[in-house]
C-alpha positions, 0 to 999 in steps of 0.5 A, a space after each residue: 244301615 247307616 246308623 250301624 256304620 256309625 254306631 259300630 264305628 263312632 268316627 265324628 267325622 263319619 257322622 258329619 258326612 251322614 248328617 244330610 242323609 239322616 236330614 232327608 230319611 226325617 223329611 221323607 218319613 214326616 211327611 210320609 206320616 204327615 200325608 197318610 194322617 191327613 189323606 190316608 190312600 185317597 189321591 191329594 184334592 187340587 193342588 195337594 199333588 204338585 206340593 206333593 210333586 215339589 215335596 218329592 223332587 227336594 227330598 230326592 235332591 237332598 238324598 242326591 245331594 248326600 250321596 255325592 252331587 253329580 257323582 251320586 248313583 241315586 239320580 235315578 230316583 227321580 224317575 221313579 218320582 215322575 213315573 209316580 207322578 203318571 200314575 196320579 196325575 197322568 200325562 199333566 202329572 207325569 209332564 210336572 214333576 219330569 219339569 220339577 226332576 229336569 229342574 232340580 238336577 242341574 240346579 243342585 250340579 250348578 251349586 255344586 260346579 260353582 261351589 256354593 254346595 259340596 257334598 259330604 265327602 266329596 272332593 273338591 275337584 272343580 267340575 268342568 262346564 263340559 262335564 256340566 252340561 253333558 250330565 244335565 242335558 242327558 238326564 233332562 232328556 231322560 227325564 222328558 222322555 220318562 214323563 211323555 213315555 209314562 205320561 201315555 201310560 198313565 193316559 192309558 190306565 185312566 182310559 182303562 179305568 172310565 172303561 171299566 166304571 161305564 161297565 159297572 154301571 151297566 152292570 148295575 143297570 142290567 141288575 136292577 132290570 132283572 130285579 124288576 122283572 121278577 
């Protein structure tokens, strides 16, 4: 969509204020590419899920960062990302990359307050410290809460997962039995 603004709309400047988001859509998909042609839908060996972790928190910091700073709507995404990260990793999982997400935010709202980032776009209005500290102590809570919350989860699905493998085997066992006795 962004590229039928431009196209409809060839403004240069407009184009410069959409170069970090077309540099995060060419991150996401390479390494999207990169992922599936090395690992397909097999989990990531050892320690390939928290480069996968560091991976997601950069790319949703650079579609923060392009879509306004502390101003941007897309904070969101780094929940989405821990919740991902129960699903993979589980509890440890869910803990890392709410760690990584409870990290990444404030620092980006820290470059952009004292003004060694400025998102395109944006204004250069001075954020105060209040403000600061306000929007970064709620979205590290929410992301702590998101990982506990979906870590349980996560714990639960895994639970559920050894549950139904035992019961396989069991299966399995009585099959053989009953191949036996016939």
């Amino acid at each position: 969509s962004v590229l039928t603004v431009q196209f409809r709309s060839p403004d240069p400047e407009l184009a410069e204020r959409f170069k970090y988001l077309y540099i995060a859509v060419l991150l996401s998909y390479g390494w999207l590419l990169i992922r599936y042609a090395a690992w397909g839908r097999e989990r990531f060996p050892g320690v390939g899920g928290y480069v996968q972790a560091l991976i997601d928190a950069a790319f949703i910091s650079i579609l923060v960062f392009a879509t306004g700073g502390i101003e941007s709507v897309f904070s969101f995404m780094y929940v989405l990302m821990i919740l991902l990260g129960s699903l993979e990793r589980y509890m440890r999982g869910a803990l890392v990359w709410a760690l990584l997400s409870s990290a990444s935010y404030p620092l980006l709202v820290y470059l952009q307050m004292k003004g060694v980032v400025s998102p395109p776009g944006a204004e250069e209005a001075a954020i105060p410290l209040a403000r600061f500290l306000r929007s970064s102590g709620i979205h590290f809570a929410g992301f702590f809460l998101t990982g506990a919350l979906s870590g349980l989860l996560g714990e639960d699905i895994r639970k559920g997962m050894e549950r139904v493998q035992d019961r396989d085997e069991v299966i399995r066992k009585l099959e053989t039995f009953h191949k036996n006795v016939i």
